[in-house]
C-alpha positions as CSV (number, residue, x, y, z in Angstrom):
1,X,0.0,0.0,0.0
2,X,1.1,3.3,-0.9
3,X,1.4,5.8,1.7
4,X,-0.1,9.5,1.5
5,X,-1.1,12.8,3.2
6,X,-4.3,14.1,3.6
7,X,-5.0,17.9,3.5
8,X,-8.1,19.9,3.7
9,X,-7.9,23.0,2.1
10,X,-10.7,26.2,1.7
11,X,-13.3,25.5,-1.4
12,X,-12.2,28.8,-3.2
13,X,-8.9,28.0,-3.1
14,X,-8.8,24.3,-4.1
15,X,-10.6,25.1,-7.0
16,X,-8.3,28.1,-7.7
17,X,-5.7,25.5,-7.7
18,X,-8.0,23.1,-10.4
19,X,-8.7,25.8,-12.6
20,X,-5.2,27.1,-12.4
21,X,-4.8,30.2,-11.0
22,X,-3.3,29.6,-8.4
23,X,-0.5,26.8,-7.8
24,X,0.3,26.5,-4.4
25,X,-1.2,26.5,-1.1
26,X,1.2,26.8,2.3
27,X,1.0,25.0,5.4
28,X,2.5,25.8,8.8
29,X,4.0,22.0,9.2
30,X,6.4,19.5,7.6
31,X,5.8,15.9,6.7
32,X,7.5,13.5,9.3
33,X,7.4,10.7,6.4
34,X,7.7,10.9,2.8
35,X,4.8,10.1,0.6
36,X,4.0,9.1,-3.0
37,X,0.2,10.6,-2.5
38,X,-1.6,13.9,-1.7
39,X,-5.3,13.7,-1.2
40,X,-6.9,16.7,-0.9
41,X,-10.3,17.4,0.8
42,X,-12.0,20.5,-0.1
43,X,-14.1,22.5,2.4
44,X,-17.4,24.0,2.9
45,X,-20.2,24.0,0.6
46,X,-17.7,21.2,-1.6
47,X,-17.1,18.8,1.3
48,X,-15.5,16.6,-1.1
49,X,-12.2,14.5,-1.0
50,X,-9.9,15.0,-4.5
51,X,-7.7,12.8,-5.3
């Protein structure tokens, strides 16, 4: 099994990121582990988990 990291991140600004305007997003903490996966879980009204 393939290990990842979850993140939830604002609705606007995950689909900023989607569409392309805008190509980052910064967090205030560092990965312990590495990992081959990012699954990303967009907030309010969205509520939905992107892989």
């Amino acid at each position: 099994m393939e290990n990842g990291i979850y993140v939830s991140i604002n609705y606007k600004a995950a689909l900023k990121i989607e569409e392309g305007f805008k190509n980052h997003e910064f967090r205030n903490y560092i990965p312990k582990q590495d990992f081959k996966k990012l699954y990303v879980y967009a907030t309010k009204p969205e509520c939905k988990l992107n892989k």
